[in-house]
Residue, then its C-alpha position, 0 to 999 in steps of 0.5 A: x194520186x198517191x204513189x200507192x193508188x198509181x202502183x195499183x192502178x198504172x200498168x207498166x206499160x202505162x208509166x213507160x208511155x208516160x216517161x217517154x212521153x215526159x221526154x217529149x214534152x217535160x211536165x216540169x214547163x209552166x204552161x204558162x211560161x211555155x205560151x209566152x215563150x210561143x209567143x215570143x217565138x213568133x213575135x221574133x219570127x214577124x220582126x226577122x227576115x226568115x225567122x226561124x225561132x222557136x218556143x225552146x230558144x226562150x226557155x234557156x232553163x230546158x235543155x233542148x232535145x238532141x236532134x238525130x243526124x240520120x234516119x238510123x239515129x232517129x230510129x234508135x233514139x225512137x226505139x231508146x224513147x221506148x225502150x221495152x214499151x213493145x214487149x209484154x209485161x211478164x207478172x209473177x205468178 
C-alpha cells in the first residue's frame, strides 16, 4: 500500500493500534526465523530439566520486552502501549 493510499484510508486510530500492536509483536521478525526459534525453544525445554526457555532467548538481535515489576507499572505501560488510543479523533473542520 502507498503511504498516499494508507493516509487515506487508515484512521488514526487504526494506525495507533497498529503501532502498538508492532510493539507487541515487531513486523521486522522473519516468521521464518521466529518458528525456528519456537522450535529451538522447545527443543531446549524437552533436553533441560525445568526448562523454561523461550522463542526470544534465540532471537539476540530483538530486544526483549521490559517486564513490569507490579500490577501498577503493568497498567501504565498498557496505558503508554496505548497511548491517546481511547480518545476521540478531533478532525478539522
Amino acid at each position: 500500500m502507498s503511504i498516499a493510499r494508507c493516509k487515506a484510508e487508515t484512521s488514526s486510530r487504526d494506525l495507533a493500534h497498529w503501532m502498538a500492536f508492532d510493539r507487541i509483536d515487531p513486523f521486522t521478525i522473519d516468521r521464518t526465523e521466529l518458528i525456528l526459534a519456537r522450535f529451538m525453544a522447545l527443543i531446549s525445554n524437552m533436553m533441560s530439566k525445568g526448562g523454561k526457555a523461550t522463542a526470544m532467548d534465540f532471537l539476540q538481535f530483538v530486544d526483549k520486552p521490559a517486564k513490569p515489576d507490579n500490577l501498577a507499572e503493568a497498567e501504565q505501560l498498557f496505558k503508554r502501549l496505548f497511548h491517546g488510543a481511547d480518545q476521540p479523533i478531533k478532525r478539522k473542520s
